[in-house]
N, C-alpha and C positions, 0 to 999 in steps of 0.2 A: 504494500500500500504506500502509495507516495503524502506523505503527512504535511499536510499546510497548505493542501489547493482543495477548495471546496467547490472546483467546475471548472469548465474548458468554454473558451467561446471561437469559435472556430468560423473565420469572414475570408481568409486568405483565401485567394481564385482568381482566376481570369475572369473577370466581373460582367462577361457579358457575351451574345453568339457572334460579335462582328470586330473581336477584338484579336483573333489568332484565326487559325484553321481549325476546321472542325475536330479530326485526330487530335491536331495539339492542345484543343482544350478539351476534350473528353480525358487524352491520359492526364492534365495535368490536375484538371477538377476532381474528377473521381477515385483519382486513386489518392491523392493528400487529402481528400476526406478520408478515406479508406484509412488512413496510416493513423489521422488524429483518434477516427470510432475506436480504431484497434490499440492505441496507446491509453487512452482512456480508460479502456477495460481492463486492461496486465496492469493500470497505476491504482485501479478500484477508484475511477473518481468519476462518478455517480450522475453528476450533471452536468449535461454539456447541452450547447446551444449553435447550432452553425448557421450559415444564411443558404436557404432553399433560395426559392425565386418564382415571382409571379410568370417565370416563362412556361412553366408546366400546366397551368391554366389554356394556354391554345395560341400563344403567339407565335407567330404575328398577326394571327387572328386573318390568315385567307380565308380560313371557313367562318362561319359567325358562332358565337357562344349558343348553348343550348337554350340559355337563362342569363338574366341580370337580374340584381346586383350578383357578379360572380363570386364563390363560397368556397369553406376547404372540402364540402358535400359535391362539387362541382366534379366528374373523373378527372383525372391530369389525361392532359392530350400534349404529350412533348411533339414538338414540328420542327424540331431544328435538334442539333444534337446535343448542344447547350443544355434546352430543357432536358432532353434525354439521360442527359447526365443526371441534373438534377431530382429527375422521377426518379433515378436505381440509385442514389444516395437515400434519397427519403425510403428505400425497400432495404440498404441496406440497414437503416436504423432500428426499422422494423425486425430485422432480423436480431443485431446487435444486443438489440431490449427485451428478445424472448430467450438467448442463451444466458443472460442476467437479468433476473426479476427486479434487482435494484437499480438499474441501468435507467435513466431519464435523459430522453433526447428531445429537442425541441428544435424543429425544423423552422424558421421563419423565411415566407417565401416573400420578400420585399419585393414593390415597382421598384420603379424607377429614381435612384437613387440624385437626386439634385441640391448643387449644390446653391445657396443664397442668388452668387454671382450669374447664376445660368437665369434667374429670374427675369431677367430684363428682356430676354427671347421669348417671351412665353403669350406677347399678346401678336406674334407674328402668326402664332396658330393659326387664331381666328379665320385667314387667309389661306390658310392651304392645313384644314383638319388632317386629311389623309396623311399630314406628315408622324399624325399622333395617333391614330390608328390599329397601330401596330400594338399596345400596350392599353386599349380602349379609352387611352386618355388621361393614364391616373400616374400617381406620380408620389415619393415619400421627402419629404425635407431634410437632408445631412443632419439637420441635429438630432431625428427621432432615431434614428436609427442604432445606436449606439447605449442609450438610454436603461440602465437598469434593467438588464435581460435577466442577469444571475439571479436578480431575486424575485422575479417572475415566475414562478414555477406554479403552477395549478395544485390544489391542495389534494386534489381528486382526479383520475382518470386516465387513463393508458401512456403505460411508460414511455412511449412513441407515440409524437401528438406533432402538427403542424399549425403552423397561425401565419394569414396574410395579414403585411402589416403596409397598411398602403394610406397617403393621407384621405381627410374627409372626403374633399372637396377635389375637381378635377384639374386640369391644365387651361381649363377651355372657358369661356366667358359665355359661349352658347349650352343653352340646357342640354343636360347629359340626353334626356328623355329624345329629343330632336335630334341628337346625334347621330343613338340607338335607328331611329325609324328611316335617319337618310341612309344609312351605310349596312344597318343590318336590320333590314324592316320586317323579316318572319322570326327574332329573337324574341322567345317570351321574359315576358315583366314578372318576376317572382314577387315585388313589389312595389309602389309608385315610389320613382324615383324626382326628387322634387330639386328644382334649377340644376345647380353645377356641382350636384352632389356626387361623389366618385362612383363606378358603376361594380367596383371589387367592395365586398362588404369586410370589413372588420369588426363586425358583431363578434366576433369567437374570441379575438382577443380580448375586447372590451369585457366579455362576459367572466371567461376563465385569465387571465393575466390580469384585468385592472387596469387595461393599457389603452391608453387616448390621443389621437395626433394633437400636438398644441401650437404648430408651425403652420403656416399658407403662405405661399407665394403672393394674395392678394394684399398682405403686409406690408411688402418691399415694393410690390407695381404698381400703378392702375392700368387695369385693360382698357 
């Protein structure tokens, strides 16, 4: 047992599908996950949290979701091999968490991670949607992301658990709902989605984490 680390947070990756070659970031993603799941377990250190990623959800989103607001209930549809990666990390945890009953893994599948300064591009959208498309539109602010994960942990419910952590509110100054009906108009409403509210829900973590976006891009711009 490695004495004095009470959890692992595990971010390091090739942060995205357009950043390397496909090969080069499936061995380099998946397998240093692979190395931290398996170090974790030989150190008996119990909680670990890595970054999943909203690309397992269906991006770039050629085909249209089943349902909005999008859920961790949602299948994962990896379409690039980024997500794909990411889909058989979240199976490997699953596995990880059933050869240790003590084992807690917490997948967070983050948008789009932006930073303050990238703010100032965000009312070019409006003009050309399809450039955001790709990720329905939603988008996480650098400071949430980093935020008190370790002591996050649900008091209750399977040792291997996932949570989208995406902000409220979307990129876009046009209602989500109008989005939805230009670009994916046989997507069903799981429920009304009301102005520029994000179309990936974070009810789960809200519920089981505690955990609330408190950044917008609408701070730092006006659209």
């Amino acid at each position: 047992m490695h004495r004095g680390v009470e959890a692992v947070v595990h971010l390091a990756a090739i942060p995205g599908a357009t950043f390397a070659p496909g090969a080069a970031t499936f061995d380099n993603d998946l397998i240093s996950t692979f190395h931290v799941f398996q170090a974790a377990q030989l150190f008996k250190i119990h909680n670990l949290v890595w970054a999943s990623g909203e690309t397992v959800l269906g991006y770039p989103f050629d085909n249209p979701p089943a349902y909005v607001p999008l859920d961790e209930d949602i299948p994962m549809t990896p379409e690039v091999v980024y997500a794909l990666a990411k889909d058989l990390e979240e199976e490997m945890a699953r596995q990880f968490c059933r050869w240790d009953p003590q084992q807690k893994m917490i997948g967070l599948r983050f948008s789009n991670v932006m930073e303050t300064s990238a703010y100032a591009e965000f009312p070019s959208f409006e003009a050309d949607p399809v450039s955001r498309k790709w990720n329905l539109w939603t988008y996480i602010d650098v400071r949430e992301a980093p935020r008190r994960w370790c002591s996050l942990w649900p008091t209750n419910g399977p040792a291997f658990d996932n949570f989208i952590i995406a902000n409220a509110d979307s990129v876009m100054s046009r209602p989500s709902a109008e989005l939805m009906k230009e670009f994916f108009p046989g997507t069903v409403f799981r429920k009304p989605i009301e102005g520029t509210a994000s179309l990936i829900s974070v009810e789960k973590a809200k519920r089981l984490l505690g955990w609330e976006p408190k950044h917008s891009w609408r701070n730092h711009v006006s659209a």
